[in-house]
ZADREN-637427 format. One record per residue (C-alpha): x, y, z. Coordinates in Angstrom, 1 decimal. Example, Ala and Ser with C-alpha at 12.3 -4.5 7.8 and 13.67 -1.06 7.14 Angstrom:
<atoms>
12.3  -4.5  7.8;
13.7  -1.1  7.1;
</atoms>
This chain:
<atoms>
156.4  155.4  130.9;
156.9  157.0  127.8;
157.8  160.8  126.7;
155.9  162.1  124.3;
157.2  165.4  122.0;
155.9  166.8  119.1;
157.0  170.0  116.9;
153.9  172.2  116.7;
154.6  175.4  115.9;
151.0  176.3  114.5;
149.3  175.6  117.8;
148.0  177.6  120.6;
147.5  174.8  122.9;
148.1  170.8  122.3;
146.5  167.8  123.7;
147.4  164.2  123.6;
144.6  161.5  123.4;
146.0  158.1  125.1;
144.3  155.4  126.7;
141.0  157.2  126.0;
142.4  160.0  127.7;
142.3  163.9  126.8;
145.8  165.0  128.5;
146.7  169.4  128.2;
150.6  169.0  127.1;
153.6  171.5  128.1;
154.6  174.1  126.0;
155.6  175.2  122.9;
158.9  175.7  124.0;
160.8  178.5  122.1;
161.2  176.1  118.8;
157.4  175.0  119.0;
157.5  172.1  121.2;
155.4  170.2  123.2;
155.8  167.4  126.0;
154.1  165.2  128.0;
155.5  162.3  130.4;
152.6  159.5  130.6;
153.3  156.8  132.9;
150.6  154.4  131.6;
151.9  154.4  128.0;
154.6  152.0  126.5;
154.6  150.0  123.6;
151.6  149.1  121.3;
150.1  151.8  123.2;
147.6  153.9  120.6;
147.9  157.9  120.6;
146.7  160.9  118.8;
147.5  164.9  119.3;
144.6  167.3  119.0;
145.6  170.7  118.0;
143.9  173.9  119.7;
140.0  173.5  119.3;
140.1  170.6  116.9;
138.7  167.5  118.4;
140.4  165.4  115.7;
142.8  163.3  116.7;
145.8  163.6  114.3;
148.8  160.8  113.9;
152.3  161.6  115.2;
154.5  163.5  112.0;
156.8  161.6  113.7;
155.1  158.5  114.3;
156.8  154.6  113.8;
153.9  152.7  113.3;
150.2  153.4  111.8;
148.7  149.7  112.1;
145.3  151.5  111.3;
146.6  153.0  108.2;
147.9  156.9  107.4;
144.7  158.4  108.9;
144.3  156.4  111.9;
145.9  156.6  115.8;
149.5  156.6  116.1;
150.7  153.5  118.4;
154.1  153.4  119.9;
156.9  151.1  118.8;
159.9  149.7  120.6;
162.8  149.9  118.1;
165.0  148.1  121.0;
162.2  144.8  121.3;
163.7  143.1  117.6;
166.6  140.7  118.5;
169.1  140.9  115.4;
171.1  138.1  113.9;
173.4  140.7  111.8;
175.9  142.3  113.7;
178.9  140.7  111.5;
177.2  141.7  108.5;
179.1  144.7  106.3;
177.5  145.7  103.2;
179.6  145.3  100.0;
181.2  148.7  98.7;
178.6  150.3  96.2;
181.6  150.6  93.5;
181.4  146.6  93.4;
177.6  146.4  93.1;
175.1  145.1  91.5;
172.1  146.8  92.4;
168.4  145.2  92.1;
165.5  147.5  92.4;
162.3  145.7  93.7;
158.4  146.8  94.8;
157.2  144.6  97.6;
153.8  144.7  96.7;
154.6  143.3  93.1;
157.7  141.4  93.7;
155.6  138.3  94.9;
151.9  137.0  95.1;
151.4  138.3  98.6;
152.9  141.5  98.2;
154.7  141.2  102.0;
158.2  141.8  103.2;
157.9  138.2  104.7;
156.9  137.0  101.3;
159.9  138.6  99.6;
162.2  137.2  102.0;
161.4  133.5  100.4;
163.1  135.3  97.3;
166.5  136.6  98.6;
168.1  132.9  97.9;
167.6  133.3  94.1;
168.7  137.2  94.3;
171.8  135.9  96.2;
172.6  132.9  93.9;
171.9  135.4  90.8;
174.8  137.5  91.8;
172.8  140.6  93.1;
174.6  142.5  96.1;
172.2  145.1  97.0;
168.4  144.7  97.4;
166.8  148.6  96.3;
163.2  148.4  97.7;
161.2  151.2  96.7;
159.4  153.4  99.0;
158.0  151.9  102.0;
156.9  154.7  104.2;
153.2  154.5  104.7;
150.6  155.5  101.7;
147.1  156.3  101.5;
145.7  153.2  100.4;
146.5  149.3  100.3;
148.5  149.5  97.1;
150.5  152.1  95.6;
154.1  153.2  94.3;
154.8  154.5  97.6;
155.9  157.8  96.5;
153.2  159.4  97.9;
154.4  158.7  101.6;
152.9  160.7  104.5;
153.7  159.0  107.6;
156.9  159.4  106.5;
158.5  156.8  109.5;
156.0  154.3  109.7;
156.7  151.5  107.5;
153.1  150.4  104.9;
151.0  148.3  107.4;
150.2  145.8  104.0;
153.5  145.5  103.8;
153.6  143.9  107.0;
154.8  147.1  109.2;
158.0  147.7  111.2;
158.8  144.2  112.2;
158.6  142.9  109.1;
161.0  145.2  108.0;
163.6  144.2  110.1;
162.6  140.4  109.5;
163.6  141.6  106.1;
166.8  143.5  106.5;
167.9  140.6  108.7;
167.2  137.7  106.4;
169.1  139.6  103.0;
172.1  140.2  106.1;
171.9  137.0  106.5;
172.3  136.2  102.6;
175.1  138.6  102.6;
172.9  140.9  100.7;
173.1  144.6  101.4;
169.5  146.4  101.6;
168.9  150.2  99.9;
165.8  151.9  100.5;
164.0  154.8  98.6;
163.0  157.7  100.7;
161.2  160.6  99.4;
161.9  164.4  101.0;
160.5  166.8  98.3;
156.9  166.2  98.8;
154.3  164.6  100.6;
151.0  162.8  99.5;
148.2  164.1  98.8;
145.9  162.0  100.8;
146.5  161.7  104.9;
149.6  164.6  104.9;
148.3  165.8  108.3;
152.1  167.6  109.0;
150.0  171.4  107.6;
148.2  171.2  111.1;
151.0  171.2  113.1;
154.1  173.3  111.7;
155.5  174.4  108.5;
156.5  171.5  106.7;
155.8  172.6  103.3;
156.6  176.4  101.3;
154.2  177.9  99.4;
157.3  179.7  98.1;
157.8  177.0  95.7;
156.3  173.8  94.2;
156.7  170.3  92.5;
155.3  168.5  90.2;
153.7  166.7  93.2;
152.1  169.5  94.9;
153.8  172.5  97.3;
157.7  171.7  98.1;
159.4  171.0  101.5;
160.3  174.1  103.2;
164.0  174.2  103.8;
165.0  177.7  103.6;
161.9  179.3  105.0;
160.9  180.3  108.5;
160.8  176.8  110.4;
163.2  175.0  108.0;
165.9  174.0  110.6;
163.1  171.4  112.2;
162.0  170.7  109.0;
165.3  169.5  107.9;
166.0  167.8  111.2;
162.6  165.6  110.6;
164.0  164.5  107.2;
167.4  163.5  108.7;
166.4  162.1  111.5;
164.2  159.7  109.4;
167.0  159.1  107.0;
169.4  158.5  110.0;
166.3  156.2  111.5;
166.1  154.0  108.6;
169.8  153.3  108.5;
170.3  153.0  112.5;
167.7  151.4  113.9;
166.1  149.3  110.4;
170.2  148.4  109.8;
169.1  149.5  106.4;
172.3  150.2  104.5;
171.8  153.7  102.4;
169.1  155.1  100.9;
167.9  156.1  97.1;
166.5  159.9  97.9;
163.9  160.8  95.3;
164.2  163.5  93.0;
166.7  165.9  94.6;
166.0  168.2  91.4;
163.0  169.0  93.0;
164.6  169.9  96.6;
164.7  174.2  96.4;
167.6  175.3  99.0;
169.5  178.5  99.1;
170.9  177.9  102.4;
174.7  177.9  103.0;
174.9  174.1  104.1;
172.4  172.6  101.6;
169.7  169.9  102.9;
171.8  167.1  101.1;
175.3  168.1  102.5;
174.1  168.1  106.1;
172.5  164.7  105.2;
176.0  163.4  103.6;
177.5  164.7  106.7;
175.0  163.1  109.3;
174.7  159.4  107.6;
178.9  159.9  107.6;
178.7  160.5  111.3;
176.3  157.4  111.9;
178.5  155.0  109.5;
181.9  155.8  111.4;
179.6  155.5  114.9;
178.3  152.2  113.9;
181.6  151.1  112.4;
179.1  150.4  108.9;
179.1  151.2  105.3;
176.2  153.4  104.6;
175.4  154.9  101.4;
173.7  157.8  99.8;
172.4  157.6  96.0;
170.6  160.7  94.5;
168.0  160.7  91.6;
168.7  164.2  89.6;
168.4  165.0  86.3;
170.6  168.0  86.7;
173.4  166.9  85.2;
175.8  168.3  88.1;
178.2  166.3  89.1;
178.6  168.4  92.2;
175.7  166.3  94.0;
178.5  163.3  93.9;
181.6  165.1  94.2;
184.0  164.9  97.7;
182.0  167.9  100.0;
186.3  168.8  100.4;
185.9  169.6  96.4;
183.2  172.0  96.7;
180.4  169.2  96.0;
177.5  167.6  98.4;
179.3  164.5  98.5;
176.8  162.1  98.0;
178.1  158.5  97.1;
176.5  157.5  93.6;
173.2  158.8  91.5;
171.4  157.0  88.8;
172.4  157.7  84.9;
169.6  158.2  83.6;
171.3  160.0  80.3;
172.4  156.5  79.8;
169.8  154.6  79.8;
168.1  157.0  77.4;
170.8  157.0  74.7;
171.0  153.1  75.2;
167.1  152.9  74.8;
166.3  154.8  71.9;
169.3  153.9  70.1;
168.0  150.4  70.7;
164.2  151.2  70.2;
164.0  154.1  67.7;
161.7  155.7  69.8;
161.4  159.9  70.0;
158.4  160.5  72.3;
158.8  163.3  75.3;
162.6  163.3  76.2;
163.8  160.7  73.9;
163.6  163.5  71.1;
167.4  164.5  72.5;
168.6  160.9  72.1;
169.3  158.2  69.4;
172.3  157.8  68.0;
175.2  155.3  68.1;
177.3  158.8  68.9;
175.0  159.3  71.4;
175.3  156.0  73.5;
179.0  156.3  72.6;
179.7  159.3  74.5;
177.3  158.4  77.3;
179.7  155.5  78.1;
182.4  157.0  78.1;
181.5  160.3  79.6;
178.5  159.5  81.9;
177.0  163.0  80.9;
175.6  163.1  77.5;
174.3  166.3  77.9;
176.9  168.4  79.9;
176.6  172.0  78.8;
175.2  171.4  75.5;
171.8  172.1  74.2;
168.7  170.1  74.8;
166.3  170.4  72.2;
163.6  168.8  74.4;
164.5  171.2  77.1;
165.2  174.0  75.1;
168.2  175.3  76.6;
171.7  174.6  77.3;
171.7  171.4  80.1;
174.0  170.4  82.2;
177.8  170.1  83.2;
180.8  167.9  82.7;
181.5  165.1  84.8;
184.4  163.3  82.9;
186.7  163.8  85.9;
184.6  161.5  88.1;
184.6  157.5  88.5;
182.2  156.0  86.7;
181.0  154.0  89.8;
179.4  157.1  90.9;
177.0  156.2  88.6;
174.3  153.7  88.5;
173.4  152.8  84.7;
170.4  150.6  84.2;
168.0  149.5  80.5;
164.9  149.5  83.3;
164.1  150.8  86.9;
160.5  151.9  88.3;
160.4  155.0  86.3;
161.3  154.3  82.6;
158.6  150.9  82.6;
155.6  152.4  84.7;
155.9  155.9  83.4;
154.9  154.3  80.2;
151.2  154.4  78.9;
151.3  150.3  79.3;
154.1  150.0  81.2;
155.4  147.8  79.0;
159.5  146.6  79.3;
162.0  146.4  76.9;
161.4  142.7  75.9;
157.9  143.8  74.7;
159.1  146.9  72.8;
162.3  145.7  71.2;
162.3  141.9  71.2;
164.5  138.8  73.0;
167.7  139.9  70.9;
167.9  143.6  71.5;
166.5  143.0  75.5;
170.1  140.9  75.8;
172.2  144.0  74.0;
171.0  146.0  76.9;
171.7  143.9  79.5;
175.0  143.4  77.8;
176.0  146.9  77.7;
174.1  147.8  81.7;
176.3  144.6  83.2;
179.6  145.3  81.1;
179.8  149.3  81.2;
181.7  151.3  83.5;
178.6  152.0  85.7;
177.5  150.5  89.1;
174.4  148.2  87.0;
171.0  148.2  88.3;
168.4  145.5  86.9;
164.9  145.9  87.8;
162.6  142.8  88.8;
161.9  140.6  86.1;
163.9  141.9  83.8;
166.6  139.6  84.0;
164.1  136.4  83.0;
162.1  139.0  80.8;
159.4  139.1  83.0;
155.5  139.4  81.1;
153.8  141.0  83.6;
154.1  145.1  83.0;
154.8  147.3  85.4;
152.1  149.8  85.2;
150.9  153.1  87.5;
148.9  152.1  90.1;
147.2  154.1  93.3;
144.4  152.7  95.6;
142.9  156.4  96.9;
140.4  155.9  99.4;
139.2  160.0  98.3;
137.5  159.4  95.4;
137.5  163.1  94.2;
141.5  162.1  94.3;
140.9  158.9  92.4;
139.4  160.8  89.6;
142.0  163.6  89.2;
144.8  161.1  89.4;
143.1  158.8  86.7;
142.7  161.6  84.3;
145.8  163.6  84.8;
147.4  160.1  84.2;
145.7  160.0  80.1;
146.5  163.8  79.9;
150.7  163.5  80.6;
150.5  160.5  78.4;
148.7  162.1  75.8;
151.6  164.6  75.5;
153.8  161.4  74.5;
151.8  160.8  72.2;
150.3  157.7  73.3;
146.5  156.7  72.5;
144.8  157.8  76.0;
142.4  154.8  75.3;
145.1  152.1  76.1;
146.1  153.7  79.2;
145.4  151.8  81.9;
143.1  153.2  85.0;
145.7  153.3  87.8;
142.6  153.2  90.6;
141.2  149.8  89.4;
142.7  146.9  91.5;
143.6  144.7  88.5;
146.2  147.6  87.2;
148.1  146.6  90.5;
147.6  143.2  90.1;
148.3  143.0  86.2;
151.9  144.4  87.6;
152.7  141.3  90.2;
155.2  139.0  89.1;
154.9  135.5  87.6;
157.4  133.6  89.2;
155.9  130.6  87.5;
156.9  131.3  84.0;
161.0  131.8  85.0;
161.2  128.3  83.7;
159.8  129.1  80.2;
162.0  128.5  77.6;
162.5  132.1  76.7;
162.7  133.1  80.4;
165.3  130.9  80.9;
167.1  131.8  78.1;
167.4  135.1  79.4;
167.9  134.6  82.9;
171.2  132.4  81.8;
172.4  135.5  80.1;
172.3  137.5  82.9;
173.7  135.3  85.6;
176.8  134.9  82.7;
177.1  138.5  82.8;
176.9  139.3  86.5;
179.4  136.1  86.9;
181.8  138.0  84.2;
181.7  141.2  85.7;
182.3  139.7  89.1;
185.4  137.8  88.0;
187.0  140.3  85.6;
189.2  143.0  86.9;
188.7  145.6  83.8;
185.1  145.3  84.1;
184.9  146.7  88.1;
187.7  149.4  86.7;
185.4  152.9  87.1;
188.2  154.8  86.8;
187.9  157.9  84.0;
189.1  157.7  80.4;
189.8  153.6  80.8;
186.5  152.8  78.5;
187.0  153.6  74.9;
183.9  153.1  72.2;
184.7  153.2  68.8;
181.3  153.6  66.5;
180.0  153.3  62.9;
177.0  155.9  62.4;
175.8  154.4  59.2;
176.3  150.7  59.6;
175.2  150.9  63.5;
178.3  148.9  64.7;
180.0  149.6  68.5;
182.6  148.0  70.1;
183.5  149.4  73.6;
187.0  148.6  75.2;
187.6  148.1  78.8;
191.2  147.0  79.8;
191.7  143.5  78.6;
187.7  143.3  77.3;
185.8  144.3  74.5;
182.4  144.0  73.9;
181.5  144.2  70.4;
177.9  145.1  69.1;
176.2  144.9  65.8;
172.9  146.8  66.0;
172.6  147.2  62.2;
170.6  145.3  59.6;
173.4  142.9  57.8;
176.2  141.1  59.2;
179.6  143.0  60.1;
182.5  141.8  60.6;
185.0  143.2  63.6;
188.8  142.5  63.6;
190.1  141.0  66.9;
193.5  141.4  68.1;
195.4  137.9  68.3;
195.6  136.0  71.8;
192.0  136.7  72.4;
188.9  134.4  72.8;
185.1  134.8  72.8;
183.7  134.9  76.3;
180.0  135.3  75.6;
177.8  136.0  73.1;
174.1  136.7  72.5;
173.6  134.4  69.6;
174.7  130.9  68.9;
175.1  131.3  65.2;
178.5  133.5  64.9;
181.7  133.1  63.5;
185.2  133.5  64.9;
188.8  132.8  64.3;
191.9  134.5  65.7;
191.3  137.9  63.9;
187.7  138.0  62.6;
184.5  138.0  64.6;
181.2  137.7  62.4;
178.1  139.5  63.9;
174.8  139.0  62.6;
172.7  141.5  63.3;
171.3  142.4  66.6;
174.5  140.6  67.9;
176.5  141.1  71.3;
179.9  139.1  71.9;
181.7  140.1  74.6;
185.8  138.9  74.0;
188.6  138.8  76.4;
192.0  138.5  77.2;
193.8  136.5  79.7;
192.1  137.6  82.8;
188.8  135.8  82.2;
</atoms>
């Protein structure tokens, strides 16, 4: 026996097709509901709701599995059949992370869950603590980004579907690895959104870069809101996933007394202290308001962490030189200076790529409610070749920024490859089965990337299979000297940072950067560490208080006594005190 509801406000009369079966269903209630009690129906049963006239059999908004892909029957799943292993698992606090985003489709050869699962052993013995998978609600398509979700609780067949997803979850557990997942709430795909037939799920009132927004302020918004918490609360209940990455909350338009991300904060609070869990939410904005991570008892929406991304570009042009698009507002040593020490680079100052004054202060907050990163999915495959920071600024200067990610004051976030300085790229790719939809996402691809400034010629097709498969990781080369070379850095890092007091200290004002504009030297101070940095193009040398000693360094041919350190250029050292 199984119940079946669905919100349908739209809709004069609803039918349910099960069991090739045409079935009238009850309603709307007064909120636009509908329900049916079928007796033959239970799991791995297939079902699809036809709405007035149409003889179309749409899938469930709200449906948990789509075996058939987004534009095929709905079929119901058990979430109580899965037998967990977990249940003394607790996730690590996010303030002693280190996060590490990965795309299941890329991360290995097969592209499954199952197939990433062979992997968590080398993410464990690398010092990672939270797995970040991007999207994996289900896509139009075989292959994608996954930010063009539709059936936005049904995890990507490809991927291996709702059971693999707990295989998953319950494996990293097992590792004592935590598992973040990226949801997106500010728009839907454009290929197989079938939510338009049956209520108002999206505002014509305002729109994305993506297409129209998600209506929460408009007439229907408080069921429109409860579908995106109850997926949120879904993922984190009954996948044991433990907290979520929500896209883009700068393109979330909500007027309403309680805003959409404060009733979320509240809800996943209420499921955490229920389930006796740590649960997490971590917001990407470029606002610039540190509201969205403030207490909800300070006036903020009390969100747990968001990503820095004002970071990551002061730490990437000053390293690269590069001025394209938003990088025009970034460069400096100042720059990177004052973004480590202040989080907000831009926080109520003007923004020449913006025009206009940008953003607001957040000195007051700990630094671990931010996540500061060189790379994520973004900043590589929203390049024209999605190339990575090895390919753009060389072996030396990739280590400087994995230097400065793993020993700031920020939660760090390394995204995969990157820590063996991975070949492959990470490019856009889309497999739309609409080819009208394949041809305006190809060209609207070489005309953003034009704006940048980059030849449209070299920009990959992002429809053609072997974009997709260009981006899969070569798990073969991590042996290569180079690779290895690199991926020894980083587990010395993530081993420093995980032994030394100062460097999990997130408090505000306890990281100090001292800076030479002209010669291009930094040294940043954290408690009993300093990381000193020569990014210039002769030798400095950096005077070291007695009693210290060199803990690591990027290049085997420096110099140091009790008071002198000699850099050569494109240099890192990191020295220490007593505690390491």
């Amino acid at each position: 026996m199984h119940q079946f509801e669905v919100w349908a406000p739209f809709a004069k009369r609803m039918s349910l097709r099960v069991s090739n079966a045409i079935l009238p269903m009850h309603g709307p209630d007064d909120q636009g509901h509908w329900r049916l009690e079928v007796t033959e129906a239970g799991s791995g049963t297939d079902y699809g709701y036809l709405v007035d006239s149409d003889r179309t059999p749409y899938p469930d908004p709200r449906s948990q599995w789509q075996p058939n892909g987004v534009h095929g029957m709905s079929r119901i799943y058990d979430q109580r059949a899965f037998s967990w292993t977990d249940m003394q698992f607790q996730a690590p606090t996010l303030a002693s992370a280190v996060v590490y985003e990965l795309h299941i489709g890329t991360f290995t050869s097969q592209g499954t869950l199952d197939a990433a699962i062979e992997r968590l052993d080398y993410l464990a013995d690398l010092g990672i603590t939270h797995v970040e998978l991007m999207p994996v609600a289900s896509f139009s398509g075989a292959h994608g980004w996954g930010y063009d979700g539709v059936a936005l609780y049904a995890v990507h067949e490809p991927y291996g579907g709702p059971e693999a997803l707990k295989r998953f979850v319950d494996a990293a557990h097992g590792k004592g690895l935590a598992v973040l997942l990226d949801v997106v709430y500010n728009h839907f795909g454009p290929v197989g959104n079938y939510t338009g037939k049956f209520g108002p799920y999206v505002t014509d009132s305002h729109h994305t870069p993506w297409g129209g927004a998600v209506n929460l302020e408009s007439p229907g918004a408080h069921q429109v809101r409860r579908f995106f918490c109850d997926n949120a609360l879904m993922w984190m209940r009954d996948f044991h996933i433990d907290g979520l990455r929500i896209d883009a909350i700068h393109a979330f338009v909500d007027r309403s007394a309680i805003h959409f991300l404060e009733q979320l904060a509240i809800e996943t609070e209420t499921l955490a202290a229920s389930l006796a869990r740590r649960l997490v939410l971590v917001a990407e904005s470029d606002l610039n308001d540190p509201r969205i991570v403030m207490p909800r008892e300070a006036g903020g929406l009390g969100l747990d962490a968001q990503w820095s991304d004002d970071f990551h570009h002061a730490l990437f042009a000053a390293l690269t030189g590069e001025k394209q698009g938003y990088y025009a507002d970034f460069g400096s040593i100042g720059q990177l200076a004052k973004a480590i020490e202040q989080a907000f680079l831009y926080a109520g100052v003007y923004s020449r790529y913006r025009n206009r004054v940008h953003g607001r202060p957040a000195a007051h907050l700990s630094r671990h409610r931010f996540l500061g990163y060189i790379q994520n999915h973004d900043q590589v495959g929203n390049r024209a070749i999605g190339d990575r920071i090895r390919q753009i600024a060389g072996l030396e200067r990739a280590k400087i920024a994995a230097a400065f990610v793993l020993m700031s004051p920020f939660v760090p976030m390394i995204f995969q490859g990157e820590e063996w300085a991975a070949s492959s790229p990470f490019q856009y790719f889309a497999d739309h089965d609409d080819p009208e939809m394949a041809r305006l996402v190809s060209e609207g691809r070489k005309k953003e990337f034009s704006a940048f400034g980059w030849n449209p010629d070299s920009i990959p097709d992002p429809e053609k299979r072997e974009t997709f498969e260009r981006s899969t990781l070569q798990w073969a080369e991590v042996n290569g000297n180079e690779h290895a070379e690199m991926l020894a850095w980083y587990r010395s890092l993530i081993r420093l940072r995980r032994s030394t007091p100062s460097l999990n200290d997130g408090e505000p004002g306890h990281t100090h950067v001292a800076y030479d504009e002209m010669d291009k030297w930094l040294i940043m101070e954290r408690g009993s560490i300093q990381v000193c940095c020569n990014l210039g193009t002769s030798g400095h040398n950096f005077a070291i208080a007695p009693g210290r000693e060199l803990a690591l360094a990027s290049h085997n041919g420096l110099r140091f006594d009790d008071s002198v350190l000699q850099l050569p250029p494109d240099t890192i050292a990191v020295i220490c005190h007593s505690e390491c």
